[in-house]
MMTF fields as JSON, N, C-alpha, C and O atoms, coordinates in Angstrom:
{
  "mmtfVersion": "1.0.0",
  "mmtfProducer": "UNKNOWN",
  "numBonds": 435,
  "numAtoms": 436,
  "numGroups": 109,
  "numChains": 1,
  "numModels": 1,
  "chainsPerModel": [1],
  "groupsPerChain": [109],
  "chainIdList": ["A"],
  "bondAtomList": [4, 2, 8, 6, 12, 10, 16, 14, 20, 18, 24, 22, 28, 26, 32, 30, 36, 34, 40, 38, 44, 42, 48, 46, 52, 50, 56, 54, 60, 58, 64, 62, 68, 66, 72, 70, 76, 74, 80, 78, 84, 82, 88, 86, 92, 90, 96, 94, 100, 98, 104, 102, 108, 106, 112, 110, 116, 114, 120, 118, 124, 122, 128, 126, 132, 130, 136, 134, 140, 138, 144, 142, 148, 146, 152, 150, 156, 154, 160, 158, 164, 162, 168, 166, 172, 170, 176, 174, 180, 178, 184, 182, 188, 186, 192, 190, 196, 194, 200, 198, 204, 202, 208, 206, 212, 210, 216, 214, 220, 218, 224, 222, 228, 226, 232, 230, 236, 234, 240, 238, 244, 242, 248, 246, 252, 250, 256, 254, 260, 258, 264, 262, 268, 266, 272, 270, 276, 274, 280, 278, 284, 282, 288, 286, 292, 290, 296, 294, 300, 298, 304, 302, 308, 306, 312, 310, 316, 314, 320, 318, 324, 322, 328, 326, 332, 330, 336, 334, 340, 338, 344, 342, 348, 346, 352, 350, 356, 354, 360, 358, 364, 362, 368, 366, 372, 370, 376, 374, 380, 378, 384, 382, 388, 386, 392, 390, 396, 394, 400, 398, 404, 402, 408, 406, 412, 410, 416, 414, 420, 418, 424, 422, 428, 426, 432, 430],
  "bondOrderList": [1, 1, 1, 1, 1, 1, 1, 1, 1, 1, 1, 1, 1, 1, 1, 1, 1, 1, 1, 1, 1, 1, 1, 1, 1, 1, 1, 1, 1, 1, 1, 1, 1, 1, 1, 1, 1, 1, 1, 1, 1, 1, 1, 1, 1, 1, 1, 1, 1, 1, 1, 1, 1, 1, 1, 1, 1, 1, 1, 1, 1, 1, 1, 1, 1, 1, 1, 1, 1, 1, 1, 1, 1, 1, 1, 1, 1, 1, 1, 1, 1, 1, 1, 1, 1, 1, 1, 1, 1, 1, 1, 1, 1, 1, 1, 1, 1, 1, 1, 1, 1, 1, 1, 1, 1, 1, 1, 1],
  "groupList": [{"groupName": "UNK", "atomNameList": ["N", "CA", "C", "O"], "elementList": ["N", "C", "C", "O"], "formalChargeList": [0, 0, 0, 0], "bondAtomList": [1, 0, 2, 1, 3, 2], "bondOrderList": [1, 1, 2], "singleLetterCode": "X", "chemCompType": "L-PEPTIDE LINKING"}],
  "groupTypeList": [0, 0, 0, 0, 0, 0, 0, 0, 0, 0, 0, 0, 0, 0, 0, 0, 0, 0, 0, 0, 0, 0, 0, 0, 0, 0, 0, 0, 0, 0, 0, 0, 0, 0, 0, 0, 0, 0, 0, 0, 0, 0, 0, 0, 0, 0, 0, 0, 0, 0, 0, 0, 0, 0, 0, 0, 0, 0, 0, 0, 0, 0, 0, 0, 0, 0, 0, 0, 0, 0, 0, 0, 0, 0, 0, 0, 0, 0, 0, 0, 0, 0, 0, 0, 0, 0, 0, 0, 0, 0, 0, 0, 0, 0, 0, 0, 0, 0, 0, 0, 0, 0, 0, 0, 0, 0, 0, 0, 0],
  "groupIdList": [1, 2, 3, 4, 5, 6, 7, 8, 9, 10, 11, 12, 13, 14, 15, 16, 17, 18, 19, 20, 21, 22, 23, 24, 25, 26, 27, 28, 29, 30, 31, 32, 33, 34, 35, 36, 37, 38, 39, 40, 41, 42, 43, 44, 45, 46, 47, 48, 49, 50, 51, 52, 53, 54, 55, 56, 57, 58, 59, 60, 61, 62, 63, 64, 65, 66, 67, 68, 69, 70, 71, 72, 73, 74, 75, 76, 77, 78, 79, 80, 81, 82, 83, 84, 85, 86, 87, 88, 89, 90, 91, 92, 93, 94, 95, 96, 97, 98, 99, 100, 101, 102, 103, 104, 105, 106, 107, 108, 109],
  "secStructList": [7, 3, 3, 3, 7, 6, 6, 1, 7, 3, 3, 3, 3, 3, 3, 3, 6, 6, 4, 4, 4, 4, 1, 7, 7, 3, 3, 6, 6, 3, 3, 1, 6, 6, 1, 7, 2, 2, 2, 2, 2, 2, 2, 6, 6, 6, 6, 1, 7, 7, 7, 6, 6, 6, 7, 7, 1, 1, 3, 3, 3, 3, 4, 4, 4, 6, 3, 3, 3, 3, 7, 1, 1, 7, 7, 7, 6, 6, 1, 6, 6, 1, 2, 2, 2, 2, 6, 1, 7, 2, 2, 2, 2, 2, 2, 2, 2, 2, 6, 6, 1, 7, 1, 3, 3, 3, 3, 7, 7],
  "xCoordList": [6.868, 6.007, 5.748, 5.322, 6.054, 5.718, 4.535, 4.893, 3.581, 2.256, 2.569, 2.746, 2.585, 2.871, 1.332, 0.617, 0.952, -0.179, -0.037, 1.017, -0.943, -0.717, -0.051, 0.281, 0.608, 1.596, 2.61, 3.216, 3.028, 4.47, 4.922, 6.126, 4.359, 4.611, 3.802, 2.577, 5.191, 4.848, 3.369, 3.176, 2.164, 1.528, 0.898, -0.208, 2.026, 1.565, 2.829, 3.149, 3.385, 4.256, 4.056, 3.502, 4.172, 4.298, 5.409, 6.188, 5.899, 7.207, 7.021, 6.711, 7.33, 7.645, 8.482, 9.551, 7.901, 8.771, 9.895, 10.329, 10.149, 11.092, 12.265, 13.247, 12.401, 12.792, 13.868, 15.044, 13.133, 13.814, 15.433, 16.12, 15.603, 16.907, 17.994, 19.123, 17.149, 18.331, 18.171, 18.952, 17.19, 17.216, 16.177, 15.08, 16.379, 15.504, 14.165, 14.5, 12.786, 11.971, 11.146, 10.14, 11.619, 11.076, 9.996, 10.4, 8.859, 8.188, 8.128, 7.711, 8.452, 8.368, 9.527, 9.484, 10.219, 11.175, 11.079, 12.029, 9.973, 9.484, 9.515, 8.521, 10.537, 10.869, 9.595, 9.125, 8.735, 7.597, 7.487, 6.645, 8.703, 9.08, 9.562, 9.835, 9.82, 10.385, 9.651, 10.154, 8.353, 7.38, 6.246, 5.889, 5.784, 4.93, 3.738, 3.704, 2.902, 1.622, 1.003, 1.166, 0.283, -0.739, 0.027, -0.444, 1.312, 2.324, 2.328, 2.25, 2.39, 2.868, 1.596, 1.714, 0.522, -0.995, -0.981, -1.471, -0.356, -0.601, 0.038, -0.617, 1.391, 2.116, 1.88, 2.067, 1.255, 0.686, -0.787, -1.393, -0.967, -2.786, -2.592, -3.491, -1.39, -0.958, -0.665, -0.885, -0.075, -0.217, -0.569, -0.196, -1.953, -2.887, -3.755, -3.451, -4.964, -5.823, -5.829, -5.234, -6.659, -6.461, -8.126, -8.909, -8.597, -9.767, -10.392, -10.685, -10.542, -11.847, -12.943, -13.484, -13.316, -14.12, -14.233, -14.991, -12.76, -12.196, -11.04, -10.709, -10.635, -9.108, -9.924, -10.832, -9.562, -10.322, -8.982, -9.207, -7.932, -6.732, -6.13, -4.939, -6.31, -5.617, -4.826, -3.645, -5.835, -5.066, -5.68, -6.516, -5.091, -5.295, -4.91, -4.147, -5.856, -5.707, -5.988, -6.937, -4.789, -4.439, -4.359, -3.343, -5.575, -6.137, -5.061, -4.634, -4.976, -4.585, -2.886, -2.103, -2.862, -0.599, -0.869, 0.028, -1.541, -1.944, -1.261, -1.051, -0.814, -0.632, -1.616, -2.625, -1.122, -1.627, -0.768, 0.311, -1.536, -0.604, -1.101, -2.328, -0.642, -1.067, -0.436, 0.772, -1.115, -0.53, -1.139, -2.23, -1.172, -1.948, -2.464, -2.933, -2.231, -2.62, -3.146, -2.745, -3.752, -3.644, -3.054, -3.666, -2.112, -1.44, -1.098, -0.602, -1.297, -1.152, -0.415, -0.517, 0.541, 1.676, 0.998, 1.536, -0.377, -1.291, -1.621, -2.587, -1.426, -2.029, -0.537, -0.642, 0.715, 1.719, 1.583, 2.29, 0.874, 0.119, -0.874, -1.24, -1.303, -2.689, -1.838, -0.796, -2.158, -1.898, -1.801, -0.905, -2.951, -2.752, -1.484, -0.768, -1.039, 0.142, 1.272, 1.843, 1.488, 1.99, 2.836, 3.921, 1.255, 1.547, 1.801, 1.542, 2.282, 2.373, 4.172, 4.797, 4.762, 6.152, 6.694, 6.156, 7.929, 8.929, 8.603, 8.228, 8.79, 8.551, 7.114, 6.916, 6.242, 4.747, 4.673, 3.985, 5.301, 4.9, 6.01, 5.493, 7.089, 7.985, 7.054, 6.952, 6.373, 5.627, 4.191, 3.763, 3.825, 2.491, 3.351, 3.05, 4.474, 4.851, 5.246, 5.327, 5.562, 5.813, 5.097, 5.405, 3.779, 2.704, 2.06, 0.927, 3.099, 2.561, 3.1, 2.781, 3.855, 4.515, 3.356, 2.847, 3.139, 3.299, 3.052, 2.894, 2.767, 3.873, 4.145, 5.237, 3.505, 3.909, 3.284, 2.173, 3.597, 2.897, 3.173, 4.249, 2.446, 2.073, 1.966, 1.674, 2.179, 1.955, 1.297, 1.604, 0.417, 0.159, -0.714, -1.549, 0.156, -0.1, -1.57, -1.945],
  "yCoordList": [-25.66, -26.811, -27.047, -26.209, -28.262, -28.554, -29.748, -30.848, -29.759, -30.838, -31.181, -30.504, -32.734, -33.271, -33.748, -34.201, -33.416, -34.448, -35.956, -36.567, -36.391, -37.86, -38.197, -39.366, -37.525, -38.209, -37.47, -36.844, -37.312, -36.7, -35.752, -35.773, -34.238, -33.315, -32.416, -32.378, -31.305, -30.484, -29.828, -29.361, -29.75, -28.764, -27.568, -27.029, -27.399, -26.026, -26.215, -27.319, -25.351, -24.56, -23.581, -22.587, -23.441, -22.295, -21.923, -22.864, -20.69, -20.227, -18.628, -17.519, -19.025, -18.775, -17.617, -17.702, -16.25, -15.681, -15.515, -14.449, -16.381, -16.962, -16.957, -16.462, -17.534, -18.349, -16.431, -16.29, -15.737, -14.384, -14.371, -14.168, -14.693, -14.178, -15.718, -15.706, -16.435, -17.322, -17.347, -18.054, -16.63, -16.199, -15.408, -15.666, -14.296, -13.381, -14.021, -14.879, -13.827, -14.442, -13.324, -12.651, -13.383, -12.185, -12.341, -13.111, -11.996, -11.963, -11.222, -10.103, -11.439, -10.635, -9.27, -8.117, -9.677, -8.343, -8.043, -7.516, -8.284, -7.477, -8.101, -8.799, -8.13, -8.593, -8.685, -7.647, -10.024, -10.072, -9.82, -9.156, -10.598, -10.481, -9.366, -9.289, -8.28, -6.643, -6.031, -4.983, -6.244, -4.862, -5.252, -6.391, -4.161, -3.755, -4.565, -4.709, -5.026, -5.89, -4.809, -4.989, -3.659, -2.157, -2.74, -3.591, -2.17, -2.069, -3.067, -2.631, -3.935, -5.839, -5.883, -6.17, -5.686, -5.353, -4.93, -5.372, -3.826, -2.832, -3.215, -3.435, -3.292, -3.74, -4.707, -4.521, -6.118, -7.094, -7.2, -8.004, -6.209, -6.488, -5.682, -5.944, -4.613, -4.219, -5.153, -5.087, -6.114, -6.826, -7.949, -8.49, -8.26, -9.214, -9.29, -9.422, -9.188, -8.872, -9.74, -10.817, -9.219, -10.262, -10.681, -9.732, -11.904, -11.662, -11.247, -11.984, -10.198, -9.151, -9.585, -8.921, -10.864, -11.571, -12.362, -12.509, -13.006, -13.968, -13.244, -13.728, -12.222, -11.891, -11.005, -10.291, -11.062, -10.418, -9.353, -8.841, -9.144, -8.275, -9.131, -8.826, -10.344, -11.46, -12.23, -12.397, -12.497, -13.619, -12.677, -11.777, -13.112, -12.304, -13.558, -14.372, -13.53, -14.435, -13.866, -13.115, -14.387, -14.095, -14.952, -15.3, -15.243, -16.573, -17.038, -18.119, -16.039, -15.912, -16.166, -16.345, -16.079, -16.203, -17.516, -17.661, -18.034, -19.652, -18.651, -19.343, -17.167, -17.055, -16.477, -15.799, -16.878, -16.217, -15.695, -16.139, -14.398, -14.101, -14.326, -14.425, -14.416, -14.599, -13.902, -14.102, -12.971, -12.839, -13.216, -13.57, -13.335, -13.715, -12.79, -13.082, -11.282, -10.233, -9.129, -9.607, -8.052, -6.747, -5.879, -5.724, -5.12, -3.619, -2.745, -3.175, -1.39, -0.59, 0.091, 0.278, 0.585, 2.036, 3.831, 4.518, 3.875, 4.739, 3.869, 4.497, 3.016, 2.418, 2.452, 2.394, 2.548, 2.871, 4.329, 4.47, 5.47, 6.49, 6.335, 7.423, 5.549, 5.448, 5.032, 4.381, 5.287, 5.173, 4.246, 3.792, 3.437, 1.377, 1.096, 0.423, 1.795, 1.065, 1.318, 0.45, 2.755, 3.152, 2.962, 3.227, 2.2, 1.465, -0.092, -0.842, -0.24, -1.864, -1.571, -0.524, -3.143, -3.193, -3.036, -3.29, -2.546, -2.47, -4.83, -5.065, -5.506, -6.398, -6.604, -6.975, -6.269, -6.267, -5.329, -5.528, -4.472, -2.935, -4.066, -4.185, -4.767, -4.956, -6.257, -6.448, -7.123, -8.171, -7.52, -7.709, -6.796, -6.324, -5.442, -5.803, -4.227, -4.209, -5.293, -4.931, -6.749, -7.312, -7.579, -8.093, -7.126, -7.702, -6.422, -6.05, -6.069, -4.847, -5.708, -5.321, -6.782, -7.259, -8.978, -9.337, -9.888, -11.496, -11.978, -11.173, -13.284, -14.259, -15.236, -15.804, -15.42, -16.173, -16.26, -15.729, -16.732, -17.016, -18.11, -18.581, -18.781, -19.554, -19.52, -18.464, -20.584, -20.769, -22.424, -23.603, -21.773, -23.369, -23.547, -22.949, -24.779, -24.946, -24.663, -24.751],
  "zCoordList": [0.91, 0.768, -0.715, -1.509, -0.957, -2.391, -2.75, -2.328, -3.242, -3.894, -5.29, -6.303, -4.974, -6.747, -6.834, -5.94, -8.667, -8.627, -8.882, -8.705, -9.222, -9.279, -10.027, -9.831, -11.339, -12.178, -11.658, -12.527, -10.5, -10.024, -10.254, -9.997, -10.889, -11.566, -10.789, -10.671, -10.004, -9.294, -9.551, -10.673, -8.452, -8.974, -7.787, -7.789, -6.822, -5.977, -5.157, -4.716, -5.005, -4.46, -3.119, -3.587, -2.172, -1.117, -0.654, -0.505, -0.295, -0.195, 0.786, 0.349, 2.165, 3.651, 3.425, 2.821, 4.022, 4.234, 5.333, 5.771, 5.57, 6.515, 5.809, 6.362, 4.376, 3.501, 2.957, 2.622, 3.062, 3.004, 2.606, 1.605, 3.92, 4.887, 3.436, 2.946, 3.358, 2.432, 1.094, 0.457, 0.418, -1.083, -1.328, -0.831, -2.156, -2.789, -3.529, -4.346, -3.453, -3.96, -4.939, -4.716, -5.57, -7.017, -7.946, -8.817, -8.174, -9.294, -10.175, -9.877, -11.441, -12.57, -12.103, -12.53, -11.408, -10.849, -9.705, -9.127, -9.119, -7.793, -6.778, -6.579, -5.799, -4.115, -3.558, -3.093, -3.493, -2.477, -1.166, -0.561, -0.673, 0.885, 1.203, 2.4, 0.474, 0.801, 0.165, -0.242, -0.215, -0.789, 0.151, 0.451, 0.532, 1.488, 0.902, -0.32, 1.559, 1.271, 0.312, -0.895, 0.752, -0.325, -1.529, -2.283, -1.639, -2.336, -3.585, -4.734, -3.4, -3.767, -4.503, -5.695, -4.112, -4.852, -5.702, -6.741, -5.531, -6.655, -7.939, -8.957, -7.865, -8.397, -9.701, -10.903, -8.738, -9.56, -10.254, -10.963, -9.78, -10.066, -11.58, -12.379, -12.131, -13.124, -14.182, -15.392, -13.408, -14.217, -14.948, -15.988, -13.517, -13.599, -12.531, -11.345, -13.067, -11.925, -10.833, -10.864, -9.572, -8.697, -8.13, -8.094, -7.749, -7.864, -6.63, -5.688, -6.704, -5.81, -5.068, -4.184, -5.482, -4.671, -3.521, -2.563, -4.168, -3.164, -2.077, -0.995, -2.552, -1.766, -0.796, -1.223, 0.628, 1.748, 2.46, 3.557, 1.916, 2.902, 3.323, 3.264, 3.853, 4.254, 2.788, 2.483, 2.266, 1.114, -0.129, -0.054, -1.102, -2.79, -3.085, -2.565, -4.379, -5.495, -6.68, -6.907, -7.778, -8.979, -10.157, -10.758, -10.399, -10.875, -12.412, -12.818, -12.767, -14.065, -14.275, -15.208, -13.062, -12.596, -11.401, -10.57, -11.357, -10.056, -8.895, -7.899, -8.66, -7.679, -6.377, -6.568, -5.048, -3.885, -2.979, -2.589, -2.587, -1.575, -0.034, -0.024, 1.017, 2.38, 3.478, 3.605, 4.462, 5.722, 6.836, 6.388, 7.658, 8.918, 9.978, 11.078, 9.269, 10.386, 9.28, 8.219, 9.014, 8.423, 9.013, 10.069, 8.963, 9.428, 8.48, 7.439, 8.668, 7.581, 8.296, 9.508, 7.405, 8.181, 9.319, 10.187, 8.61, 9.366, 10.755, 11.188, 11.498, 12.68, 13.732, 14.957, 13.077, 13.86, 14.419, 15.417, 14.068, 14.795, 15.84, 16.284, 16.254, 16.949, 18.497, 18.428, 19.277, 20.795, 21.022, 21.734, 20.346, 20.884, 20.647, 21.388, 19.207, 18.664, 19.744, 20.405, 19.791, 20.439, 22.09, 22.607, 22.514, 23.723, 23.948, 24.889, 22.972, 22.982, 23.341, 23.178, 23.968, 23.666, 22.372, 21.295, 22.623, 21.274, 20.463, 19.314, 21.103, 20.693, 19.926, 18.769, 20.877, 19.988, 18.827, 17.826, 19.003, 17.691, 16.772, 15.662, 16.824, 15.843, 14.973, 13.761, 16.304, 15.519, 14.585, 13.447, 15.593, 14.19, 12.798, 11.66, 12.985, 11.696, 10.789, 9.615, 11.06, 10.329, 9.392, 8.317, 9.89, 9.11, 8.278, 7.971, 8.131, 6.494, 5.114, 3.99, 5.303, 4.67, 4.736, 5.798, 3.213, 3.413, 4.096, 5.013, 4.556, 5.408, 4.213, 4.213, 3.471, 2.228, 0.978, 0.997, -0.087, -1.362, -1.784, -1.416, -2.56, -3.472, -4.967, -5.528, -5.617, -6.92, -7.412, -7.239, -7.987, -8.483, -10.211, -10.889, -10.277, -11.79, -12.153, -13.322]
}
């Protein structure tokens, strides 16, 4: 998804990890869509903070880079231990791991 402002000049960007599977989406080096959400944090907050106030586990914001990140679920690799996990279908356990990972980011001017 792309937003122009009023003089026609891109100013926000979002980019689907869907979008994966047909090109690598890299920041500063680092595969968003293949680094673990903890991970992807860490990473960037090195090299620009992210703000602590606003980012709830769901979304981070990185005021200082116009970026955000977004997923639509929390899962951490410790909850694939727990029995719930455990007892879900192979389909359900595959959809909540997805979500250690994104679902997308943003940039905006």
């Amino acid at each position: 998804m792309v937003e122009y402002d009023s003089e026609g000049k891109v100013d926000f960007i979002e980019i689907p990890e869907v979008l994966k599977e047909t090109f690598n989406c890299l920041l500063l080096g680092i595969d968003v869509f293949n680094t673990k959400a903890e991970d992807l944090v860490k990473k960037i907050d090195k090299i620009a903070d992210y703000d602590r106030n606003q980012s709830d586990g769901y979304t981070y914001f990185f005021p200082s880079l116009g970026l955000s990140l977004w997923r639509s679920d929390i899962f951490k690799e410790e909850y694939m231990l727990e029995d719930s996990f455990k007892k879900l279908s192979p389909k359900n356990q595959e959809d909540k791991i997805r979500h250690l990972y994104f679902d997308s980011m943003s940039i905006r001017r």
